[in-house]
C-alpha positions, 0 to 999 in steps of 0.5 A: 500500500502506497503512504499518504507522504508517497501520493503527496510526492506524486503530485509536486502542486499539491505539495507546493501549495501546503496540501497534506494527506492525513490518510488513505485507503481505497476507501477514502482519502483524507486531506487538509489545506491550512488558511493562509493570506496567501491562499484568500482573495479580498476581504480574508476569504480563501480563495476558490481555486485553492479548494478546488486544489485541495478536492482535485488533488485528494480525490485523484488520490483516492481515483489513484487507489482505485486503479488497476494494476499498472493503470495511471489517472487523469481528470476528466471533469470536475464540477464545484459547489461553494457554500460557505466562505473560509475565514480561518483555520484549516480546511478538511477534505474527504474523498469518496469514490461513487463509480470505480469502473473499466475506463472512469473512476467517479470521486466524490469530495467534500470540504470542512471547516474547522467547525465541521460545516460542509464548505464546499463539494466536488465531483470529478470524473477520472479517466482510467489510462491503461499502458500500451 
């Protein structure tokens, strides 16, 4: 089983932004992003494309474990609903999988607050890439 530090260092971006995998299983990939000032637009609130990072890259994680063997993932399609502003703290992720098929793996991500208030929830069809 691949650790949650090894699926982080697969994907420099992630890792760049400050993202951290807690853990990870077939089952479900957990994941964080801390607020930072750096990571908000005007008026504190973290930015939309920070957690929309933050669900891409824990759910393709958790589209990478679902995999066949020697298959590699890309995204496909990812549709977003915000629903709440993030002012502090930490944002959590978990990641799902809805649909684990022959040629696309459907992840289900949610986001929360510190206060385990849902911040926003993503749905990302992953392309299953089978070596030639």
């Amino acid at each position: 089983m691949i650790s949650p530090d090894e699926l982080l260092s697969a994907m420099p971006f992630a890792g760049a932004t400050g993202l951290v995998i807690e853990s990870a299983s077939a089952e479900e990939v957990t994941g964080r992003l801390p607020w930072a000032p750096e990571r908000c637009t005007a008026g504190g609130v973290m930015h939309g494309g920070a957690l929309i990072t933050l669900a891409d890259s824990v759910g393709a994680a958790c589209a990478f474990l679902n995999l066949p063997p020697g298959a590699n993932t890309t995204t496909v399609e990812t549709s977003t609903r915000f629903f709440r502003g993030v002012r502090g703290g930490d944002v959590r992720a978990v990641a799902r999988p809805l649909h684990t098929g022959r040629t696309t793996i459907v992840v289900q991500t949610d986001l929360y607050d510190g206060d385990g208030r849902r911040v926003a929830q993503t749905t990302q069809t992953q392309a299953v890439l089978l070596k030639p």
